[in-house]
C-alpha positions in Angstrom: -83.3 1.5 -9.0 -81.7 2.3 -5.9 -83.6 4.8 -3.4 -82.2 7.4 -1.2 -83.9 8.5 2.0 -82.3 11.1 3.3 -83.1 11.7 7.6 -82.5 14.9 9.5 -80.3 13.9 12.9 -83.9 15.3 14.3 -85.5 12.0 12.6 -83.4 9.5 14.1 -83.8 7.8 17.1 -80.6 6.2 18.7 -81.0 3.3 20.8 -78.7 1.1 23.5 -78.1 -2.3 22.0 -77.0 -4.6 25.1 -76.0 -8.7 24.7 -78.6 -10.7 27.1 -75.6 -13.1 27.2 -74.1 -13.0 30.7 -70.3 -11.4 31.0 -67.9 -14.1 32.2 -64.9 -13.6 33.5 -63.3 -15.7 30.6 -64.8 -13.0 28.3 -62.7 -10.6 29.7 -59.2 -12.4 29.5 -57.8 -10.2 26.6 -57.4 -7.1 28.3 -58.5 -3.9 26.3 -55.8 -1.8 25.0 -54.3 0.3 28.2 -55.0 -2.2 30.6 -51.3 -2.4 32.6 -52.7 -5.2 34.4 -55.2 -7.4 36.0 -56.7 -8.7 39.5 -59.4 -9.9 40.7 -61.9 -10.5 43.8 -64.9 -12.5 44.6 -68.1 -11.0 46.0 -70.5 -12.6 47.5 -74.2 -11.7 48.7 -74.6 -10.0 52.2 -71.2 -10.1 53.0 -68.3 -8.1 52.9 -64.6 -8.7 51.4 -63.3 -10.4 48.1 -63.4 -14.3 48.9 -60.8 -16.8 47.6 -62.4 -18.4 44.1 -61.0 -19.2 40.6 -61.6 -16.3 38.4 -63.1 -18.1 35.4 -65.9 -19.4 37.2 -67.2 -15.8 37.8 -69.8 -13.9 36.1 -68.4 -10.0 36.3 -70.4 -8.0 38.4 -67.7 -4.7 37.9 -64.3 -3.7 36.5 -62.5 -1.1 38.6 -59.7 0.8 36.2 -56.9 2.8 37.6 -56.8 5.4 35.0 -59.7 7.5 33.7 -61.5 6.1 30.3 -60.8 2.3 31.6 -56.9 2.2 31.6 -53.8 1.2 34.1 -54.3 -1.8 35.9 -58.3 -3.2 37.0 -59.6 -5.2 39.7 -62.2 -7.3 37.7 -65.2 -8.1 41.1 -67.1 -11.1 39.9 -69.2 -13.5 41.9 -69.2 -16.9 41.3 -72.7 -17.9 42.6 -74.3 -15.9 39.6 -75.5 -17.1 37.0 -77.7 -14.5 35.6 -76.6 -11.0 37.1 -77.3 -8.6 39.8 -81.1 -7.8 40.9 -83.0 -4.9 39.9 -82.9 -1.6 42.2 -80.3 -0.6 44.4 -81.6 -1.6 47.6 -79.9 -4.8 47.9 -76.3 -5.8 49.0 -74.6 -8.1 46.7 -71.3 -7.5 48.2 -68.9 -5.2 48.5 -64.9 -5.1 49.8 -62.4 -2.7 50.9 -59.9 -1.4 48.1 -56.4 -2.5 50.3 -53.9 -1.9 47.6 -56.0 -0.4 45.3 -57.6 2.1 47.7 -57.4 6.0 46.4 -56.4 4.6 43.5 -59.5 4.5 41.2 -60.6 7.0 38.5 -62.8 5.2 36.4 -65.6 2.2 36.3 -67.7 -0.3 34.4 -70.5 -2.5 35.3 -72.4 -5.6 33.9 -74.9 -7.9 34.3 -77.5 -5.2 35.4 -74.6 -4.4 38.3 -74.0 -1.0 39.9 -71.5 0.2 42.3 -71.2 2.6 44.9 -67.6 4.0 45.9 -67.2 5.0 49.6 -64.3 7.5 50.9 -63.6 5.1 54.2 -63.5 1.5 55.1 -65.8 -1.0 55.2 -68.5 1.1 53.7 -68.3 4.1 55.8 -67.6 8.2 54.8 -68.8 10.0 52.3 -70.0 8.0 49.5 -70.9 8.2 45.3 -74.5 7.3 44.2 -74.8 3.7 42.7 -73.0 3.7 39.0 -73.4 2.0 36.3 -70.5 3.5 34.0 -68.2 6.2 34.4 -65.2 7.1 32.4 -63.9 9.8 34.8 -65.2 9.7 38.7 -64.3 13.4 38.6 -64.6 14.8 42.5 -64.5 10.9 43.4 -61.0 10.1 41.3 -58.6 8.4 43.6 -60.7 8.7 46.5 -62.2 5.3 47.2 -61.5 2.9 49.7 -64.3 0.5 49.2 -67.1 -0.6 47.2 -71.0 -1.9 47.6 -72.5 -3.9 44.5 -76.3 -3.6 44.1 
């Protein structure tokens, strides 16, 4: 005999299911539906700029998106010394670059691999800047505003 239960939305808890399975850059190579295009660029630890590497031996740290909700082209950041993903906390600097072509050009962000990123207005780091984010479909006051990024 089958048994309904029937839950008030009051009852239910809802909780974030994540994959413990690192995100490769290979396991981005279909782009999602609205995705114009794709680039790429290389962080590295305590320093500053994207660094010449093969995409497919990156783990993502970040996906930049032209468009608000993720469309247009992206500028996938990865880092190829990583294994595992970013730290915990924000207070470390697992690289960062300036936007060149890109710059005042993006309107919406994703982040994996326990990543965040922090947009700034200016150069190299400097101006008025976002708080560290983990996921935004719309950077709102921020859209087309930055010029470069931090990972933490």
């Amino acid at each position: 005999m089958a048994r309904t239960i029937d839950h008030s939305p009051a009852d239910l808890q809802v909780e974030e299911v994540t994959s413990s399975a690192p995100v490769m850059v290979s396991d981005l190579e279909a782009a999602p539906a609205g995705v114009t295009a794709t680039y790429y660029c290389a962080v590295r630890d305590g320093t500053f700029g994207c660094k010449p590497d093969e995409p497919g031996d990156g783990l993502v740290v970040a996906e930049l998106f032209q468009h608000a909700d993720f469309g247009g082209w992206r500028v996938v950041v990865f880092n190829a010394a990583y294994s595992v993903g970013c730290s915990s906390g924000t207070g470390d600097n697992e690289g960062g670059a300036n936007l060149f072509e890109f710059a005042n050009a993006v309107s919406s962000v994703k982040t994996h691999n326990q990543c965040d990123v922090k947009f700034f207005d200016g150069n190299n780091k400097s101006g008025t800047a976002t708080g560290f984010i983990d996921r935004d479909n719309n950077l709102g006051s921020f859209n087309d505003r930055a010029n470069s990024f931090a990972i933490s």
